[in-house]
C-alpha positions as CSV (number, residue, x, y, z in Angstrom):
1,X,131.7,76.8,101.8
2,X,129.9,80.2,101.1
3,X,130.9,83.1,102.6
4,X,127.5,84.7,104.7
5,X,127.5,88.5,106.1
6,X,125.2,88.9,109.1
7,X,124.5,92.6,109.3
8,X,122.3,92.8,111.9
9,X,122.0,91.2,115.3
10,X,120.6,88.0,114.9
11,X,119.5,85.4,117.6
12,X,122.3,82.6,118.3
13,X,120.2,79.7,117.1
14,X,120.7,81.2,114.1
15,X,124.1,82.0,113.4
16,X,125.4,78.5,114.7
17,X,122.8,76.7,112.0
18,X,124.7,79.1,109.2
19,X,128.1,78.5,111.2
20,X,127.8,74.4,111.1
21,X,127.8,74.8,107.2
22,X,129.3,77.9,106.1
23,X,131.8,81.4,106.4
24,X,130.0,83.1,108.8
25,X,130.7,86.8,109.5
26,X,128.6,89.3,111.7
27,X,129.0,92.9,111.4
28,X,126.7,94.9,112.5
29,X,125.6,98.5,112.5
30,X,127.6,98.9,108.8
31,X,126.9,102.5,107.1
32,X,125.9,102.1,103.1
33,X,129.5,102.6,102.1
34,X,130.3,99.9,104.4
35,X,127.9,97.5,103.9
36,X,129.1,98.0,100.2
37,X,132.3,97.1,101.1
38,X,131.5,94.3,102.9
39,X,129.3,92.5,100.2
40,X,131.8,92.3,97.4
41,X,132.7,88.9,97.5
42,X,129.7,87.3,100.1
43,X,127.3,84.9,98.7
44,X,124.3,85.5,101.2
45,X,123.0,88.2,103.1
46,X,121.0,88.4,106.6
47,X,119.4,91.3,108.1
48,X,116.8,92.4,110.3
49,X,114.9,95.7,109.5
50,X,118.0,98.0,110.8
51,X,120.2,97.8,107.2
52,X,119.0,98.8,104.3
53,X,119.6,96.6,101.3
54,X,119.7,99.0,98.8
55,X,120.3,98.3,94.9
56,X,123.5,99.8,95.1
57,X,124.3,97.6,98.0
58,X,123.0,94.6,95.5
59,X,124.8,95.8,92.3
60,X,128.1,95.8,94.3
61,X,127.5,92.0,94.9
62,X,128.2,90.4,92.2
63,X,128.4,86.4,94.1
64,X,125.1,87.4,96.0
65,X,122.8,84.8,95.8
66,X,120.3,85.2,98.7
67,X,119.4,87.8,101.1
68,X,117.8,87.2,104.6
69,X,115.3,88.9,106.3
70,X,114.9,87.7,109.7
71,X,111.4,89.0,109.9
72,X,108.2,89.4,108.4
73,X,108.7,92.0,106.3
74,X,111.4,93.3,103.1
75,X,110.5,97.0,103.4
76,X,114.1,97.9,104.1
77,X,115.0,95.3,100.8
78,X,114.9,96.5,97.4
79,X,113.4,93.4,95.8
80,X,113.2,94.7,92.5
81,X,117.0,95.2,92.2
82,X,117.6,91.7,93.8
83,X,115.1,89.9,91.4
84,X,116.7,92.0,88.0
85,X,119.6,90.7,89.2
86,X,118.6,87.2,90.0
87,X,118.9,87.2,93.9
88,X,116.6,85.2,95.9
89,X,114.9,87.3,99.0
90,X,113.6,85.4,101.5
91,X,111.9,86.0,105.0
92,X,110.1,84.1,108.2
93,X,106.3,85.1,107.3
94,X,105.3,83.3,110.1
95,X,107.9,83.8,113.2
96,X,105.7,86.1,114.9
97,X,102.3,84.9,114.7
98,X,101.5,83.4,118.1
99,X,103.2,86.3,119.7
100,X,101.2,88.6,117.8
101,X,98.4,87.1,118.9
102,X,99.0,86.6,122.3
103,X,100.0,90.8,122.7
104,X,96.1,91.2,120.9
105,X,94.7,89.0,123.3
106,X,97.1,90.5,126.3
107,X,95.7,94.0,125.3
108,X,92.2,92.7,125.3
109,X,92.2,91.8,128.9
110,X,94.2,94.7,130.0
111,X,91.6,96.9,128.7
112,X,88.9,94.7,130.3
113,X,90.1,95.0,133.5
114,X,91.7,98.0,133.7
115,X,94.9,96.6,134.7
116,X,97.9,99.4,133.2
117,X,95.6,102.4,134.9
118,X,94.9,100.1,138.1
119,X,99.0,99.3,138.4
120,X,99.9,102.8,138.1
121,X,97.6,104.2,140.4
122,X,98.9,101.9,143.1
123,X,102.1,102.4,142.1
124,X,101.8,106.1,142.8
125,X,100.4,105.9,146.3
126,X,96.5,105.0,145.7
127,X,94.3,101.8,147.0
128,X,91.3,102.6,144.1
129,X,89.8,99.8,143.6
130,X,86.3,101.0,142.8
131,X,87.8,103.4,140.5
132,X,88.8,100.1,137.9
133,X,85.4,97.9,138.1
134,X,86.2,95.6,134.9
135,X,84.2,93.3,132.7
136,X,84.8,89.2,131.9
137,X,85.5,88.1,128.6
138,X,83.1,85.1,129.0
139,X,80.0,85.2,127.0
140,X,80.9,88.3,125.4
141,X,81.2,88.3,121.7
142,X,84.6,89.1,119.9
143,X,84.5,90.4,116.4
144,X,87.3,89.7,114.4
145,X,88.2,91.9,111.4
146,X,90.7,89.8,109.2
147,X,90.2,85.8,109.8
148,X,94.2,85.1,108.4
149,X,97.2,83.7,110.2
150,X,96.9,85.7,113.2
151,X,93.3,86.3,113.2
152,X,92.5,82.0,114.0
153,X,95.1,82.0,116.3
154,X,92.9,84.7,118.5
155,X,90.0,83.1,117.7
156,X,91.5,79.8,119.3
157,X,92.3,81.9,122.6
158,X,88.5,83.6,122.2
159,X,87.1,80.2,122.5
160,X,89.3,78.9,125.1
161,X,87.8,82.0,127.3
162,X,84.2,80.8,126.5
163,X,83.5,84.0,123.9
164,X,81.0,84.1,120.5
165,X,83.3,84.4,117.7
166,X,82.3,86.2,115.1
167,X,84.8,87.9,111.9
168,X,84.7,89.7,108.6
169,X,86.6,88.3,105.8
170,X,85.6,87.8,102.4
171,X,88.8,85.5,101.3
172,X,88.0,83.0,103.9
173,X,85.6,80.3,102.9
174,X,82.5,79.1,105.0
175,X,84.5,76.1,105.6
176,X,87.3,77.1,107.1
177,X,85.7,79.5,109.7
178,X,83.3,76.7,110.9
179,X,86.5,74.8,111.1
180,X,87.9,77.4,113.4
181,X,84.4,77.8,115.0
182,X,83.7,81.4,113.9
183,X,80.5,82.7,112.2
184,X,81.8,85.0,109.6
185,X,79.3,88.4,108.5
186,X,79.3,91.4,107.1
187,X,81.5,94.1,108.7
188,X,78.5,96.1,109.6
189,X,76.6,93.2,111.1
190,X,79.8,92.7,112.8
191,X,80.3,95.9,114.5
192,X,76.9,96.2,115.9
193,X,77.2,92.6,117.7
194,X,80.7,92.8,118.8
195,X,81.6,93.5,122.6
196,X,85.0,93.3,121.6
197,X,86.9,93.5,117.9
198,X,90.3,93.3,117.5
199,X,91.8,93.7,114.1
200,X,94.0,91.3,112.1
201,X,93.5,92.4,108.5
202,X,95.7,94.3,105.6
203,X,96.2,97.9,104.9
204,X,95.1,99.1,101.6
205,X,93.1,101.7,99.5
206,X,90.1,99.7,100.3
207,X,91.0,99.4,104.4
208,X,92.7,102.9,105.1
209,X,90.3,103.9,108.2
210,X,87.7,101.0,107.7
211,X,87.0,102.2,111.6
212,X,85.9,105.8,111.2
213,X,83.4,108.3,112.3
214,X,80.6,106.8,110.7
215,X,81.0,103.0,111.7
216,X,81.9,103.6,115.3
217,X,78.9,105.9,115.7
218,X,77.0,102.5,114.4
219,X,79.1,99.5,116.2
220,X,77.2,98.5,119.7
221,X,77.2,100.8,122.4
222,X,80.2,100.1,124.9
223,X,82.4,98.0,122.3
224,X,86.6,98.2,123.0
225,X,88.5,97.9,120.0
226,X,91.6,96.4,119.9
227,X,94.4,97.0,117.3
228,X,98.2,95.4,116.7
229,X,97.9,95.2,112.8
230,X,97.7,98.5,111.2
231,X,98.0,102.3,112.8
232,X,95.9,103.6,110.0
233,X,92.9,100.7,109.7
234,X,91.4,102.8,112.4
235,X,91.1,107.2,112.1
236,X,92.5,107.8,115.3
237,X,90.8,111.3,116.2
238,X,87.5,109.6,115.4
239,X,88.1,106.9,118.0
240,X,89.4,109.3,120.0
241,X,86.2,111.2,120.2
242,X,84.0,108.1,120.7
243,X,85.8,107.4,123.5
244,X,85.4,110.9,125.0
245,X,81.5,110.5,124.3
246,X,81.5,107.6,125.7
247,X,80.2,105.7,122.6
248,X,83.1,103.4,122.9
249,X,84.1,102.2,126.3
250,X,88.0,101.9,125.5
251,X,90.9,100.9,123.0
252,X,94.3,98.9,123.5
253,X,96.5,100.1,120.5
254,X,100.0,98.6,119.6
255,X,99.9,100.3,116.7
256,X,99.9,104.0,115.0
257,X,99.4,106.3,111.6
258,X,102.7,107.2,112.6
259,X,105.5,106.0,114.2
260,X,107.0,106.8,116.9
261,X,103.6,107.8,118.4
262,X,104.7,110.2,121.1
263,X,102.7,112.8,121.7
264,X,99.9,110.4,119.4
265,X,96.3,111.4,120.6
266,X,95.5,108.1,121.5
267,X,98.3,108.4,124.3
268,X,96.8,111.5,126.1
269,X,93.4,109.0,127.2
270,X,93.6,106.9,130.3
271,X,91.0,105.4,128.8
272,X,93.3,103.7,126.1
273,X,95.8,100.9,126.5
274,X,98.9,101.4,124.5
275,X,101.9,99.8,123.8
276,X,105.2,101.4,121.3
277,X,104.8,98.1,118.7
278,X,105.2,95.4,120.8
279,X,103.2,92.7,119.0
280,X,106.1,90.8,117.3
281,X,108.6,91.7,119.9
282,X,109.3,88.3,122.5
283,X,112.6,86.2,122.5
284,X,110.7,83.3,120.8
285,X,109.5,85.3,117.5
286,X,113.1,86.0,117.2
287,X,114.6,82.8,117.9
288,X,111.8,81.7,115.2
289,X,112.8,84.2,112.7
290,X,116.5,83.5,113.0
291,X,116.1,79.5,112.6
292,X,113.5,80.4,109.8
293,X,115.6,82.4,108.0
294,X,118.8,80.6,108.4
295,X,117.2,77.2,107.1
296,X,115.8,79.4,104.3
297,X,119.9,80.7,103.4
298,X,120.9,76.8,103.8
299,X,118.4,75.5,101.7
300,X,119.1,78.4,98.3
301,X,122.8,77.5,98.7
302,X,122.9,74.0,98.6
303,X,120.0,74.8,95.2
304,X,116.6,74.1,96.8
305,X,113.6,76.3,96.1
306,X,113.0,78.1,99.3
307,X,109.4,78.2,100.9
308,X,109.3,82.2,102.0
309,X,110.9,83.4,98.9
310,X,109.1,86.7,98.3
311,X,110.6,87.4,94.3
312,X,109.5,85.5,91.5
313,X,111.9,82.5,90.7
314,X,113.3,82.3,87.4
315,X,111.7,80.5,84.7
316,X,113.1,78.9,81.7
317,X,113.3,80.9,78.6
318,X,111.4,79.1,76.4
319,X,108.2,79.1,78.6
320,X,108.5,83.1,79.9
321,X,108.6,84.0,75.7
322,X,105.2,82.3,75.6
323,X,103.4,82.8,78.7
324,X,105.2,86.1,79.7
325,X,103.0,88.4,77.9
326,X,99.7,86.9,80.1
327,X,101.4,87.1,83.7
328,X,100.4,90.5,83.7
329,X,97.1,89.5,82.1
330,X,96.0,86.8,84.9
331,X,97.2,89.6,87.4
332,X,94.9,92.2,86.0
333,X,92.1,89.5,85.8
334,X,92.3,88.3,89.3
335,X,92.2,92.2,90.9
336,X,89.2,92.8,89.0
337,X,88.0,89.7,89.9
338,X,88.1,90.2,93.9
339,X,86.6,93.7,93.3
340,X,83.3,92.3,91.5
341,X,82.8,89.3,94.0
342,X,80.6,89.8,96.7
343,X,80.1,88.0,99.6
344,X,82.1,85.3,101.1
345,X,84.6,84.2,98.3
346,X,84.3,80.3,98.5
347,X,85.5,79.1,95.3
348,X,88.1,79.9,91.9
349,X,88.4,78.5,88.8
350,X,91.1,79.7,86.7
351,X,91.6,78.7,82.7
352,X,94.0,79.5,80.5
353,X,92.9,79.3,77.0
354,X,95.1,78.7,73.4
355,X,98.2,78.4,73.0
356,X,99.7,78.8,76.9
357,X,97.9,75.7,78.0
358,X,100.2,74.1,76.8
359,X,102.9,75.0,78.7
360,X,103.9,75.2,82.8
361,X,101.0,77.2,84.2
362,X,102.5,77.5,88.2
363,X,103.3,81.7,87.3
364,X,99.9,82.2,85.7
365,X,98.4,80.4,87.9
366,X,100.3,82.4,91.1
367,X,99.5,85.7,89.4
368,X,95.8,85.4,89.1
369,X,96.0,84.6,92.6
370,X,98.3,87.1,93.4
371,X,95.5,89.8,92.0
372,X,92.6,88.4,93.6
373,X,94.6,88.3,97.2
374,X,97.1,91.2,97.2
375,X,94.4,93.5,98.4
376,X,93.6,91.3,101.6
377,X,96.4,89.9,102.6
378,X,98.8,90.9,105.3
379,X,101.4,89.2,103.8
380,X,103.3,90.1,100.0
381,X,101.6,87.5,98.0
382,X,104.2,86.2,96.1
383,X,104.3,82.9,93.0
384,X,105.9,80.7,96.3
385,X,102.9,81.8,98.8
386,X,99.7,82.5,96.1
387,X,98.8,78.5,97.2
388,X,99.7,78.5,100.8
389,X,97.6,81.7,101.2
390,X,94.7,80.4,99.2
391,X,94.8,77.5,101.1
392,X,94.8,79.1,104.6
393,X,92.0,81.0,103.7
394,X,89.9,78.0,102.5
395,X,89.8,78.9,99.0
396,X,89.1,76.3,96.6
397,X,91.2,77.2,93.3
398,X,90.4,74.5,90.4
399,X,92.6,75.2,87.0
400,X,91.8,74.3,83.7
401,X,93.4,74.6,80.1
402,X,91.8,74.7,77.0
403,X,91.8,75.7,73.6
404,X,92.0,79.4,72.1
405,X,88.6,81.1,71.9
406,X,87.9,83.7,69.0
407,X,89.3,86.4,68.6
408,X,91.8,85.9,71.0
409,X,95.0,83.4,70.2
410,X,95.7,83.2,74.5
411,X,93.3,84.5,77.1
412,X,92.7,84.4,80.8
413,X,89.6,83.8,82.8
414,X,89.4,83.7,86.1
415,X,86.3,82.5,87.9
416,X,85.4,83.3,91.5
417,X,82.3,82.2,92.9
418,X,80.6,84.4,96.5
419,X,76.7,85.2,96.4
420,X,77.1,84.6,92.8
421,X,79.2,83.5,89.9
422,X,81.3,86.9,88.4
423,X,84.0,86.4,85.9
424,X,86.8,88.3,84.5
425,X,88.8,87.4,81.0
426,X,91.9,89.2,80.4
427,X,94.7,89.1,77.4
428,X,97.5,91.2,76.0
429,X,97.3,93.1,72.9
430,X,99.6,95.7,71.2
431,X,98.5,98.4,73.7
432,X,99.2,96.1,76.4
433,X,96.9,94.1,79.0
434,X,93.1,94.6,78.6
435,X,90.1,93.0,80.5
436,X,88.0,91.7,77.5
437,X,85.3,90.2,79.5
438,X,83.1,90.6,82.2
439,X,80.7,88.0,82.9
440,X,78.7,87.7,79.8
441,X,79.7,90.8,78.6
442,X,82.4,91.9,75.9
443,X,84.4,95.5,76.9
444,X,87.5,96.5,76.6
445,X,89.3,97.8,79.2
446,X,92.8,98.8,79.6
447,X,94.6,100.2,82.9
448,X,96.9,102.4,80.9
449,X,94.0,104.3,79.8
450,X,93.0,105.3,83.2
451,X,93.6,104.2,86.9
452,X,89.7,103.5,87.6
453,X,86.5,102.8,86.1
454,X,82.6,102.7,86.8
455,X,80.7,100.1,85.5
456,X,77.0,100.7,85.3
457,X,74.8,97.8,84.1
458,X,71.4,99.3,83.0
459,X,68.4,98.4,80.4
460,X,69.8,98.8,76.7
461,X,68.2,101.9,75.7
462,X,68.7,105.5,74.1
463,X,69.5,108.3,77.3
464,X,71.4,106.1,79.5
465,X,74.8,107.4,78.9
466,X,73.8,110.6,79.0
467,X,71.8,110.5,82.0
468,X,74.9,108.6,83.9
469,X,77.3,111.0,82.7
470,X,75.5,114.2,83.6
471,X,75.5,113.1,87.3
472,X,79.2,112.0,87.2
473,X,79.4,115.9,85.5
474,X,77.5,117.3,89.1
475,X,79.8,115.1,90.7
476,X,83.4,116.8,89.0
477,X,83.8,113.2,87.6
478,X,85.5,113.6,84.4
479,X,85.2,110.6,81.6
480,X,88.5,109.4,79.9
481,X,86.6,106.8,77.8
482,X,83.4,105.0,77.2
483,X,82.6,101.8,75.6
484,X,78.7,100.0,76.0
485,X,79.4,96.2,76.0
486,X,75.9,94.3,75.0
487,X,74.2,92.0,76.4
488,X,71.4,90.0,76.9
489,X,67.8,90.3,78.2
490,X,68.0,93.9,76.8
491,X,70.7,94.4,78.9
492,X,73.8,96.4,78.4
493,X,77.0,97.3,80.2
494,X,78.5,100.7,80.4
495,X,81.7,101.3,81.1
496,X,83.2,104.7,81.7
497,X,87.2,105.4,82.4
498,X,87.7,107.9,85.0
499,X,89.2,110.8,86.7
500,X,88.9,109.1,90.2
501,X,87.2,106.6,92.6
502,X,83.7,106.9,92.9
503,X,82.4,106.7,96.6
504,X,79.8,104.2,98.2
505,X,77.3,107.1,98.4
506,X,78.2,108.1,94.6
507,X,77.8,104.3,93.9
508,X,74.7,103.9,95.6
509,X,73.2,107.3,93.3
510,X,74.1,105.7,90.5
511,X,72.8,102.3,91.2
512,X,69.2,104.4,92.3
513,X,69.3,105.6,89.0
514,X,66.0,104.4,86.5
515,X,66.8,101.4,84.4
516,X,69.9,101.2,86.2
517,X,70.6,97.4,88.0
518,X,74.0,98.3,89.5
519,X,77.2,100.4,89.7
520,X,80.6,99.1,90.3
521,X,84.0,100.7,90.0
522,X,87.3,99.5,89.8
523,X,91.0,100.3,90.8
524,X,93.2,99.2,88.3
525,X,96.6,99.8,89.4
């Protein structure tokens, strides 16, 4: 029998699955220096997001084999320590998702009809019922931003009320939104159409306010906007002040830039339904999570891969000594990859070239798709979810091996095909990973270098550089590096290492520019 520490409170269901097997203790509320203690001679860990498994809390473990997060997250996990030191971490991904979606589509009708400002109005003395004249969600359209686990699940309850469905999501296929009965579109397009939108989708570089000033002043008069994934998808003063105006007719918010949110602006409008978090929080997403997680601790100690396991599993040494070096290569391929596609992502191809064909290709294969998903996806893409998330987003991924193509003994090309086909080849040199490749295009690219890049693809002729880097100069754009990959059709690609992102408005100069076909730029890190 293993000996399990519970260190948080954890729903019954669970503790009597770990109970029926194993040493079960529960101690809760445990200080570092306790929990420290504690752990010395335990073989499994559970928590919630109260402790804090810190590596000194993992180093003082030395039987630890697997820790629990009975949850969706492993913020409060260092999962760096736990994977040096060859401890699975697992969690329950998907414990909360119909009760996140039922609070999104309980905050939708609350703010269509009023109901928190009608119920505390009568409960402080008042009769008001013209005061709360609502709207049906029938035959309105719902725009969903982020078309992933929890996203479907409100389209399902969208449909069921006799609403359009419409969403934004570029990792979803064509496919799988017909499946689910949803038209997907641009954001813009989106916005403009939507009565409602409600948003389901990651936060990143690329998503930090995706609702701001400008595209609230655009979305269709009167829309209500709806949030339970992230505080900071939406700038909060600017939805603030379209509310005021009267541009947007209301908000129901579950969740904030910061957190606790009293005293948050978006508490001081009557006008805005809000709620301190509560997306995740019902007896049955617990009772979930605990049964999840516990099955999860069963299945490690008795030496069964797990299926939430957010750390990379081991692999044998003969393989890593071979294939380790290009992990970080189909990593670096797949990111630049989902930058360059545009459009709805519908297909991947992934091949690994030379010598590493040869071999078990499950962590090059997860890492390319780790890269091209990491920046969309609410969950930590991981080598045990790359597939499952792939495949819930309707993303064909073919995978090929083949043999080495000059002058590289191993490389890695990833293949993603939207509007059109874009590719990315990737291997490791002396000086590390480089992106050697861009569609038909040889460059050389390395993120150590510097963190982004702007590609420009213009007509191969004298002036160009110079013309392109005295506007990044007016800018206070300074170049780390340049290379000029060649083409063909008298085509050429520049490519300029530097000081920071470029904007869409910079972007958009740049692509206006004579002889100039486009402008791209990439985050590399």
């Amino acid at each position: 029998m293993a000996r399990i520490l519970i260190a948080d409170t954890l729903a019954r269901e669970g503790i009597d699955l770990l109970r029926a097997r194993h040493d079960v203790e529960v101690r809760t509320g445990l200080a570092e220096d306790e929990l420290v203690a504690a752990v010395a001679d335990i073989d499994a860990l559970v928590v919630r997001s109260q402790t804090q498994v810190t590596a000194r809390v993992i180093a003082a473990a030395p039987q630890l084999q697997v820790i629990g997060r009975a949850g969706v997250g492993v913020d409060n996990i260092d999962v760096d320590a736990a994977t040096e030191r060859g401890v699975t971490v697992v969690n329950a991904p998907l414990a909360n998702t119909l009760s996140a979606a039922e609070h999104a589509f309980g905050l939708m009708l609350a703010l269509a009809r009023h109901i928190p400002q009608a119920h505390a109005t009568l409960r402080g003395g008042r009769w008001d019922r013209n005061a709360y004249m609502g709207v049906e969600l029938a035959g309105r359209t719902l725009g969903i931003v982020g078309l992933g686990r929890i996203g479907a699940e409100v389209s399902r309850r969208a449909r069921a009320f006799q609403m359009r469905v419409v969403a934004f999501d570029p990792y979803v296929s064509p496919d799988r939104a017909s499946a689910l009965g949803v038209e997907l579109m641009e954001l813009d397009a989106l916005l403009v159409q939507s009565d409602f939108v409600t948003l389901h989708t990651a936060l990143h570089a690329g998503t930090w306010h995706l609702l701001n000033a400008e595209r609230l002043a655009a979305a269709k008069p009167g829309v209500r906007i709806v949030n339970t994934a992230r505080g900071a998808l939406i700038d909060e003063q600017a939805l603030f002040d379209a509310i005021e105006s009267g541009r947007v007719a209301g908000a129901a918010i579950d969740v904030f830039s910061k957190e606790p949110a009293v005293g948050n602006i978006l508490t001081t409008s009557d006008r805005i339904v809000v709620t301190p978090h509560l997306a995740a929080s019902t007896a049955e997403a617990q009772d979930r999570a605990a049964v999840t997680v516990a099955n999860e601790l069963l299945d490690v100690l008795d030496g069964k891969s797990a299926r939430f396991a957010v750390n990379v599993p081991l692999v044998d040494p003969e393989t890593m000594a071979v294939i380790g070096p290009y992990v970080d290569a189909a990593g670096l391929a797949g990111r630049v990859a989902s930058q360059l596609a545009m459009g709805q992502l519908q297909r991947v191809r992934l091949e690994f070239l030379g010598e590493i064909a040869n071999y078990e290709l499950r962590l090059l294969r997860a890492a390319a798709l780790i890269g091209l998903l990491e920046r969309v996806s609410t969950q930590k893409v991981t080598i045990v979810n790359a597939d499952q998330l792939a495949a819930q987003r309707g993303l064909r991924v073919e995978v090929e091996g083949g043999e080495a193509r000059e002058p590289y003994a191993n490389l890695v090309r990833v293949r993603v095909t939207a509007d059109a086909e874009r590719q990315v080849a990737a291997t490791h040199t002396p000086s590390g990973v480089c992106v050697v490749g861009i569609d038909d295009y040889a460059v050389d690219i390395n993120p150590n270098d510097a963190p982004f890049v702007v590609m420009v693809e213009n007509v191969d002729r004298p002036g160009m550089i110079g013309r392109v880097g005295t506007q990044l100069g007016e800018w206070g754009v300074n170049i780390h590096y340049m290379s000029v990959g060649a083409g063909t059709r008298e085509r050429a690609l520049m490519v300029l290492g530097v000081s920071r992102a470029l904007t869409a408005d910079e972007l958009r100069a740049l692509s206006a520019l004579d002889n100039v076909f486009s402008a791209f730029h990439l985050e590399l890190g």
